[in-house]
C-alpha positions as CSV (number, residue, x, y, z in Angstrom):
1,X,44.1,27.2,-187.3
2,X,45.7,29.5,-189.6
3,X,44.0,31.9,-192.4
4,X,46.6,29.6,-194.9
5,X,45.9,26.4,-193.0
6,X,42.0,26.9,-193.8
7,X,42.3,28.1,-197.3
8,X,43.8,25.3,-198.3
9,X,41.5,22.4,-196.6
10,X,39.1,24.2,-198.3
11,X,40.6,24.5,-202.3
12,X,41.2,20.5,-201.3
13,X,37.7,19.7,-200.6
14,X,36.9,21.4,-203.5
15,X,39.2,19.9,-206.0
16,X,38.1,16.7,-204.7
17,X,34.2,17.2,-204.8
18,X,35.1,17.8,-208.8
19,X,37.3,15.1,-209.6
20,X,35.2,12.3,-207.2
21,X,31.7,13.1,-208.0
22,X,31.4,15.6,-210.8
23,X,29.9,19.5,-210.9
24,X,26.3,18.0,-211.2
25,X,26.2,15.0,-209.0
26,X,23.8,15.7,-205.9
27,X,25.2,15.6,-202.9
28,X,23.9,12.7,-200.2
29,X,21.9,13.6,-197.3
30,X,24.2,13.8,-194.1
31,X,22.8,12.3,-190.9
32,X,21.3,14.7,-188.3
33,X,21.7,15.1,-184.6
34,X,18.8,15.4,-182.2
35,X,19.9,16.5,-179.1
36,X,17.8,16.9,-175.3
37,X,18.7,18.5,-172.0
38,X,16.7,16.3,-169.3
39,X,14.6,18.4,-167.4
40,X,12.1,16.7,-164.7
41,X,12.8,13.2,-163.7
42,X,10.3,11.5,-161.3
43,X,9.9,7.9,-160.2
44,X,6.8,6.7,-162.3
45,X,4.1,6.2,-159.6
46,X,0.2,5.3,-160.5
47,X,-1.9,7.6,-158.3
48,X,-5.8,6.6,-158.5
49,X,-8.5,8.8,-157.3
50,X,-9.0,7.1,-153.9
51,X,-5.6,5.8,-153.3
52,X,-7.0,2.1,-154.1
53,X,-4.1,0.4,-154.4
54,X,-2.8,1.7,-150.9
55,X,-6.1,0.2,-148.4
56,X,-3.9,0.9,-145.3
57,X,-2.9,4.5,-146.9
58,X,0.4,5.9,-146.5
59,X,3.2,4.0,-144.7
60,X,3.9,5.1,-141.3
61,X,7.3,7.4,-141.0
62,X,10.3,7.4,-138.9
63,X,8.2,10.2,-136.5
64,X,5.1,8.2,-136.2
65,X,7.6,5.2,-135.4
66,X,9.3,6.8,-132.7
67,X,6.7,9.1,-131.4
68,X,4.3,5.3,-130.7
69,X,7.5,3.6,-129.2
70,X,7.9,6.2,-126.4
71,X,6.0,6.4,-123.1
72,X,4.1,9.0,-121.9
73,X,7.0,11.2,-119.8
74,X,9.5,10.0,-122.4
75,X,7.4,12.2,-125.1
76,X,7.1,15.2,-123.0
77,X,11.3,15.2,-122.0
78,X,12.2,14.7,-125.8
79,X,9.4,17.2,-127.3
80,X,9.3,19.8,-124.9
81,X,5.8,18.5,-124.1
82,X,5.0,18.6,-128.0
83,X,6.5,22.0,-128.6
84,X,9.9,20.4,-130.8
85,X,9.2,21.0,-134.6
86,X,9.0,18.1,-136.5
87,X,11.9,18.8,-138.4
88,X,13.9,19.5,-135.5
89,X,12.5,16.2,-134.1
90,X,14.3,14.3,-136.6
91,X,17.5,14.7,-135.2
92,X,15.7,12.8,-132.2
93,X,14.0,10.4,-134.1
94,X,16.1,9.2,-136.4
95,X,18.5,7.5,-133.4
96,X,15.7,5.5,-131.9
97,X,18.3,2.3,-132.5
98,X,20.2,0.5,-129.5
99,X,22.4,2.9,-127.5
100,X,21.3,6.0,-130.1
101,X,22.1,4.4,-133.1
102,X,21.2,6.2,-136.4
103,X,18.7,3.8,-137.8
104,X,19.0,5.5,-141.3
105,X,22.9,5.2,-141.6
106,X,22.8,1.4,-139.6
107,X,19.1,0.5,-140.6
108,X,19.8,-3.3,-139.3
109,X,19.9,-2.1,-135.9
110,X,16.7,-2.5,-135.3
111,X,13.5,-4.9,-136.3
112,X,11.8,-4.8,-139.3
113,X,9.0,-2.0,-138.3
114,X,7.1,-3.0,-141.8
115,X,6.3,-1.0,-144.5
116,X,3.0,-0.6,-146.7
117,X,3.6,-1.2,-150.0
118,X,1.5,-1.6,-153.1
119,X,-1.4,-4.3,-153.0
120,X,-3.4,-3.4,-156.2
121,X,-2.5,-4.7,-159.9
122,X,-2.7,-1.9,-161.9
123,X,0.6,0.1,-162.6
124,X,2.4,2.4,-164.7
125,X,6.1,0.9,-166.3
126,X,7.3,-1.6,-169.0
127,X,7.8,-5.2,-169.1
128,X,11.2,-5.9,-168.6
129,X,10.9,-9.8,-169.0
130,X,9.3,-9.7,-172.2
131,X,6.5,-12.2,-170.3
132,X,3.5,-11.6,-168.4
133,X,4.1,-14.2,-165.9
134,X,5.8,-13.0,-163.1
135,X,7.6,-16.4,-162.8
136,X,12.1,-16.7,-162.3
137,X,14.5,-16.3,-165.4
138,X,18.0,-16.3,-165.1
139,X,18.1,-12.7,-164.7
140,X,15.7,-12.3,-162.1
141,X,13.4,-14.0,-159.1
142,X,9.7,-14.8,-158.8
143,X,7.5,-11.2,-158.5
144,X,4.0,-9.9,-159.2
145,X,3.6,-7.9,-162.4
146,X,1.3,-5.1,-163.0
147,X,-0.9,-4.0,-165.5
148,X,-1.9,-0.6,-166.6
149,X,-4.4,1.6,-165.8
150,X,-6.1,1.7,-169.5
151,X,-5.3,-2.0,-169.9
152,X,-3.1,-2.2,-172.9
153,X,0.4,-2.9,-171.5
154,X,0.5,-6.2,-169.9
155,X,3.5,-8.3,-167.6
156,X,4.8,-4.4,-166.0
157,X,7.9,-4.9,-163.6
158,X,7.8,-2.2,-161.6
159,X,8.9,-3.1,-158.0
160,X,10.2,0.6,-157.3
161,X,6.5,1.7,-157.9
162,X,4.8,-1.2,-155.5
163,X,8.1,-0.6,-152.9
164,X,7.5,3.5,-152.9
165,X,3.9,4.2,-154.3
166,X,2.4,4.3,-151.3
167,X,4.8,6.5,-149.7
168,X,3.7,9.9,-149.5
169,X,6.8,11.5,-150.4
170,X,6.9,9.8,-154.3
171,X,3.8,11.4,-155.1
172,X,3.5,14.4,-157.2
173,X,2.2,16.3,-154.3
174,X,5.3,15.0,-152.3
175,X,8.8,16.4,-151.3
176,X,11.5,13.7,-152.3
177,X,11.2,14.6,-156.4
178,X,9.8,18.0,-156.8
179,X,12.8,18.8,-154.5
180,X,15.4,17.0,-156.3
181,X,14.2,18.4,-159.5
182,X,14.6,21.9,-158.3
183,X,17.5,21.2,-156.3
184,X,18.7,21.0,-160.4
185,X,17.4,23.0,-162.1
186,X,18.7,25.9,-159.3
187,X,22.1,24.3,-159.6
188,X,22.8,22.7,-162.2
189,X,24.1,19.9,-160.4
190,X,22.9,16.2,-161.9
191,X,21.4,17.3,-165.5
192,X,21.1,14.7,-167.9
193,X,22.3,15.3,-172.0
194,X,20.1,12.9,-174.3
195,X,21.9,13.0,-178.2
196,X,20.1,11.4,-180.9
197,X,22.9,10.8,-183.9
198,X,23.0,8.9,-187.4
199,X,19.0,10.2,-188.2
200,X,18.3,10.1,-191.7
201,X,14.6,10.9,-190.7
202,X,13.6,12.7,-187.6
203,X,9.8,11.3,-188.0
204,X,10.8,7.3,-189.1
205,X,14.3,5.6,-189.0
206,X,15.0,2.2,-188.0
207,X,18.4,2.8,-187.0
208,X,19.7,5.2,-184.9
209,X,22.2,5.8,-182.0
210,X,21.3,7.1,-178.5
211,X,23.8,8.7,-175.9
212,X,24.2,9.9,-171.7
213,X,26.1,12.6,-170.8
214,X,26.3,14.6,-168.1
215,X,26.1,18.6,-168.3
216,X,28.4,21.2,-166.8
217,X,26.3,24.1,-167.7
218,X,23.1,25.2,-165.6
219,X,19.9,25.1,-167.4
220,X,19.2,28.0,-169.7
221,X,16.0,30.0,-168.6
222,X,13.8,32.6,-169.1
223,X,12.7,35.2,-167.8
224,X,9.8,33.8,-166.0
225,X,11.4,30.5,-165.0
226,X,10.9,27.8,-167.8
227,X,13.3,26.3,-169.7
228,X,14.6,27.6,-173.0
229,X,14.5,24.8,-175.5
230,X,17.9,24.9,-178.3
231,X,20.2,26.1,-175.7
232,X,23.7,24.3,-175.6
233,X,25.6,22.3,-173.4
234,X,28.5,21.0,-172.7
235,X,29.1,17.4,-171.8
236,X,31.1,16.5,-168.6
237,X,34.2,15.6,-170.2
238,X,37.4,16.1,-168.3
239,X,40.6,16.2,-170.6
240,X,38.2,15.2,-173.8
241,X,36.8,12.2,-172.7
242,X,33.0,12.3,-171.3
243,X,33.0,10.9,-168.2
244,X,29.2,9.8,-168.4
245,X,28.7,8.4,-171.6
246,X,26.8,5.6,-172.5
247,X,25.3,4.4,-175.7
248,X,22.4,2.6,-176.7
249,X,20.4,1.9,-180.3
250,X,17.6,2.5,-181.1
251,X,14.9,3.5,-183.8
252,X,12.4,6.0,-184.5
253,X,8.9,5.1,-185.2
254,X,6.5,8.2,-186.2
255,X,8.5,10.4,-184.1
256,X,8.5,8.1,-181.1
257,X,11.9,7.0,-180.3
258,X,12.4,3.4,-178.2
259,X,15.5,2.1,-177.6
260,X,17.1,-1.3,-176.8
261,X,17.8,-2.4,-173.5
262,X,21.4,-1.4,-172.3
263,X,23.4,-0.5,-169.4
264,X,23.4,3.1,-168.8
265,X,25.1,5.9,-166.4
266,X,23.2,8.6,-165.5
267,X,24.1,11.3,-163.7
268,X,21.9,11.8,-160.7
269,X,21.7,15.1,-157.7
270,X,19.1,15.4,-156.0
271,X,18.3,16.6,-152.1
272,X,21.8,17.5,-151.4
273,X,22.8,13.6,-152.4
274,X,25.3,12.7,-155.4
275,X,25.3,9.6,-157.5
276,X,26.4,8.2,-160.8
277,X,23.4,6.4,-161.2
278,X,23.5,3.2,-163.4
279,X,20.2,1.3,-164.6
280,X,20.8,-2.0,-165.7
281,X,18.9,-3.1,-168.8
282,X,17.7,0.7,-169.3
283,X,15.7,1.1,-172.2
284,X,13.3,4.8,-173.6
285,X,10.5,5.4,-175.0
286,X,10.6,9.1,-176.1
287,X,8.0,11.0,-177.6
288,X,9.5,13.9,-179.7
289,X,7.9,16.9,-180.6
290,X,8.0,17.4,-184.7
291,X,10.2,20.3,-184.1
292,X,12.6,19.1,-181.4
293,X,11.6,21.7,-179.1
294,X,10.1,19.2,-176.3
295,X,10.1,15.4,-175.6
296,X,8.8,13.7,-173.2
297,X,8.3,9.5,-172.2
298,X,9.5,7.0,-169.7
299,X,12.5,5.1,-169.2
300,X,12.8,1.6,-167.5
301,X,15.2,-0.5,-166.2
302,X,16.6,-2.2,-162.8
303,X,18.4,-0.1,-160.2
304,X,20.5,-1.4,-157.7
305,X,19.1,-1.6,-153.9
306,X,22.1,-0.6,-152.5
307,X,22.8,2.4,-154.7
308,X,18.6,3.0,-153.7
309,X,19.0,2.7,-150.1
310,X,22.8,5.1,-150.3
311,X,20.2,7.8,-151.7
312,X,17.6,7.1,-149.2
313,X,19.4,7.0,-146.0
314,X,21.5,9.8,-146.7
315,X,18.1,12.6,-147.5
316,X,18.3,13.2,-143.9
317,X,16.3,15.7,-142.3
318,X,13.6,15.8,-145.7
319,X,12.7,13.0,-144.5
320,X,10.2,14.9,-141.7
321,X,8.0,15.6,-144.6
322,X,8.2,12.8,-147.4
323,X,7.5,9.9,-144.8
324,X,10.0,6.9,-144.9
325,X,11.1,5.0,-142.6
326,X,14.8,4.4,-143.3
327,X,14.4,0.5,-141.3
328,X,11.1,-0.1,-142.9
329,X,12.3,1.0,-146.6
330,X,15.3,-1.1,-146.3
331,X,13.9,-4.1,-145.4
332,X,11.1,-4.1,-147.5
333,X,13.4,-2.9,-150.7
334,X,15.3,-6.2,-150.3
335,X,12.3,-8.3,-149.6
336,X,10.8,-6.7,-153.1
337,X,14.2,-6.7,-155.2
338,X,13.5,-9.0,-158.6
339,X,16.3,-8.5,-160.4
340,X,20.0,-9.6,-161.3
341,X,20.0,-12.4,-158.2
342,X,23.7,-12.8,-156.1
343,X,24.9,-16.2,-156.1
344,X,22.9,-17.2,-153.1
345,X,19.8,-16.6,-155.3
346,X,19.1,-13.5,-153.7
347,X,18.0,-10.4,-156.1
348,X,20.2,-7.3,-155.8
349,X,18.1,-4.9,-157.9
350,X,14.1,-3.5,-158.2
351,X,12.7,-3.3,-161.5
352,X,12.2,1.1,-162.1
353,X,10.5,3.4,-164.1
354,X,10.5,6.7,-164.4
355,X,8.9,9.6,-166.1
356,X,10.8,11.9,-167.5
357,X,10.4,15.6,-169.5
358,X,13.2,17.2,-171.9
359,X,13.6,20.2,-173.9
360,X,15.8,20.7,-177.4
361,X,19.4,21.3,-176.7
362,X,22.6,21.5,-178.8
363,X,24.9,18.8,-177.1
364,X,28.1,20.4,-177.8
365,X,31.3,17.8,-177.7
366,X,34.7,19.0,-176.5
367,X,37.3,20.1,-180.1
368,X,39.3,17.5,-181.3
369,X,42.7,18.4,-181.1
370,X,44.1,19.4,-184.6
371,X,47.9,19.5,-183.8
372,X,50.7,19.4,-187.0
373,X,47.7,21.0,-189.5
374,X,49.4,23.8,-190.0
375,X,52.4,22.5,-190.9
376,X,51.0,19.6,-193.7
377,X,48.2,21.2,-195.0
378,X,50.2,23.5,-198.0
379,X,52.1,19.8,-198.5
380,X,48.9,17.9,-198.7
381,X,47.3,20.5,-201.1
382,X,50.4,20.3,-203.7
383,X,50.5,16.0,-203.6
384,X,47.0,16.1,-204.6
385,X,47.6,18.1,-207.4
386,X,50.6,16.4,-208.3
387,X,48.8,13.1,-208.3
388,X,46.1,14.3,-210.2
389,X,48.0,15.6,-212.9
């Protein structure tokens, strides 16, 4: 834009503040924008004292698997009499199926192993449903709900937690999450852009607009490691047009923002694995700190079992210390699904939740393009006086 150009938008706006609302009238309040850079994500998982809700303990991994199904000889020949690290043991392990198949990228080629999963009540996550009976709608088949730990949220779907909470690798002392969480903020790869527009009031507003984006620039940190809250961001937006953007409502309520439900991209990297992650019927409850620095809540939803099981069976050699069986985990994932049923009445997706932590950020948009201004700006300025005498 030219020093002419911008000289005369602004004598317009002028001129047209005077004539339309006078010298004295107070201008109205313009809308804010809250913006949040996403910085730990983890699958919400309810971890008593005693591991009550897992009596069996932790599920039994691919190792412990293979290792039982081997004879004596076989065990020294493929361990070097126990001397082959377990991580190196993986590349063993993981084709126990017929002829060496890879059981984690052809999990059907062998049995259901089992898999321990959840047995307890009490959970952490939302009701989806909107019931507290676990019984069919249309959008999703017959389950057991939860309830939580201090007793005041009732009818929880949260089949991801009773599928992976007794899994030693989903809890907070586990690898899976803590890795893919570094694995972003070291990269940069995967970082989620939370923008807050149309607030009138930061602290209550009943009417607000939420949006996902993905980020193309690393996490801004200091010089100790944490994240530096008001930094800014680009969105992922490839020839001006965001490639992950999706848009829900929602409202503010004491400086707790919930949204409605609403299908919703998110971009996902974690343990050297890719996605565009999409939870159906996702919906937030953010807790914002009074001066935007921090936030920090849960968000629900239903993710696929497909798009699941892609992530899972392709962690590979991670999976020596988080504990899955790639057979047992897809079995049981489909036995456990409750959501959005195929048209054989089979459900294609688990009900999720997932903790997540945020810090302030200024979402920055790509520039509208502003062609032909230079050339009909001094012709727009000399109409307006001409019409206004």
């Amino acid at each position: 834009m030219t020093q002419k150009t911008a000289i005369a938008k602004l004598v317009l706006a002028g001129m047209a503040g005077l004539l339309l609302v006078g010298p004295t009238a107070a201008a109205p309040t313009k809308p804010k924008t809250l913006g949040f850079v996403v910085t730990t994500w983890f699958t919400s998982i309810h971890e008593s004292k005693f591991l009550d809700e897992c009596p069996e303990g932790f599920t039994k991994g691919y190792d412990e698997i293979w290792w039982r199904g081997l004879s004596k000889p076989e065990r020294a020949k493929l361990t070097d009499n126990g001397l082959v690290s377990r991580l190196d043991r993986f590349f063993i392990a993981v084709r126990r199926g017929p002829n060496g198949a890879d059981v984690c990228l052809n999990p059907t080629a062998v049995p259901d192993p089992g898999y321990t999963t959840i047995e307890g009540k009490l959970g952490t996550g939302m009701n989806l449903t909107g019931t507290e009976s676990g019984d069919p709608t249309a959008k999703t088949c017959k389950h057991d709900k939860f309830e939580s730990p201090d007793g005041k949220v009732k009818g929880i779907d949260n089949q991801m937690y009773r599928l992976l909470g007794c899994t030693y690798g989903f809890h907070t002392f586990g690898q899976y999450e803590v890795n893919a969480n570094e694995n972003r903020k070291s990269n940069g790869n995967g970082m989620t852009l939370i923008e807050v527009s149309g607030v009138d009031d930061a602290k209550n507003d009943n009417d607000v607009t939420v949006n996902f984006y993905r980020a193309v620039d690393q996490y801004t940190l200091d010089g100790t490691g944490k994240f530096v809250p008001f930094a800014s961001y680009r969105i992922d937006a490839p020839e001006g047009k965001p490639r992950y953007a999706s848009s829900v409502k929602g409202k503010i309520v004491d400086g707790v923002l919930t949204t409605e439900p609403g299908d919703v991209h998110v971009p996902f990297y974690g343990n050297y694995t890719y996605m565009n992650y999409l939870i159906k019927d996702l919906r937030m409850r953010l807790e914002m700190a009074p001066d935007g620095a921090s936030a920090k809540g849960m968000v629900g939803g239903y993710t696929s079992v497909d798009q699941f099981l892609y992530y899972m069976t392709s962690i590979g050699p991670i999976h020596s210390t988080g504990q899955i069986d790639c057979p047992g985990i897809y079995y049981a994932a489909h036995r456990l699904a409750d959501g959005y049923p195929d048209k054989d009445g089979q459900c294609t997706h688990l009900s999720s939740a997932f903790d997540i932590k945020a810090v302030g950020a200024y979402v920055v948009h790509p520039e509208a393009k502003t062609a032909g201004d230079d050339d009909g700006a001094f012709d727009k300025l000399l109409r307006f006086i001409k019409l206004k005498g």
